[in-house]
N, C-alpha and C positions, 0 to 999 in steps of 0.2 A: 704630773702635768702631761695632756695627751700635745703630741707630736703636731706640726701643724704642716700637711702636704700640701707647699708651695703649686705645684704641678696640675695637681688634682684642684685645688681651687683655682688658676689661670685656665684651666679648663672649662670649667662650671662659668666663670665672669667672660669667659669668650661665647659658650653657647648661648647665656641671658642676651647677649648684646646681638647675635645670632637670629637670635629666634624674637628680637624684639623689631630688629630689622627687618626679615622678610615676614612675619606678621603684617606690618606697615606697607609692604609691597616694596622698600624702598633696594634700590642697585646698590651696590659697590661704588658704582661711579658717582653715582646719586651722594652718597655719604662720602667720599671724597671730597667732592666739589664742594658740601654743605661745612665739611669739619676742616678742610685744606690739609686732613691726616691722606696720603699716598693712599691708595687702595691695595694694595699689597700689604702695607702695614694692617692695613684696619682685617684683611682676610689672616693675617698674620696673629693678630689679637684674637679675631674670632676663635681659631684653632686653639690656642692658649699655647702658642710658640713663642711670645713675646709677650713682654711683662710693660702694661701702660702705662704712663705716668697717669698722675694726678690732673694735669692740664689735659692731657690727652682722654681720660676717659671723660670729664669734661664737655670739651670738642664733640666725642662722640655722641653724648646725652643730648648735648643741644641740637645737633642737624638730625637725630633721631626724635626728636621731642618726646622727652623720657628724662623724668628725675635721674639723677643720678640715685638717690637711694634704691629705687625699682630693680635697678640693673643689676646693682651690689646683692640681691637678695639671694646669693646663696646659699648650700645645704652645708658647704665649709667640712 
């Protein structure tokens, strides 16, 4: 059974959400306001320094307006 690098996939699920953000044009502050996630957290997620909850990635999808499936599309 192959190994599954935590790390490396909070990496990959912070760039999607990354690169699905400023695609949109949208701030930090922008997606703050929109999700009421701190914007440190949400740069904190991007990075894949922090591991989002369930409700949290959520939040994010929605002031991003973005399935959550789209986000989740990593290479794992």
């Amino acid at each position: 059974m192959e190994e599954i690098n935590e790390i490396a996939l909070l990496k990959e699920l912070g760039a999607s959400l990354r690169k699905t953000r400023t695609q949109k044009g949208y701030t930090l502050l922008q997606i703050e306001a929109w999700s009421g996630i701190d914007k440190s957290d949400v740069s904190k997620i991007e990075r894949g320094k922090i591991n989002p909850t369930y409700s949290t990635l959520i939040k994010l999808c929605v002031a991003l307006e973005e399935p959550l499936y789209k986000v989740l599309q990593v290479k794992g």
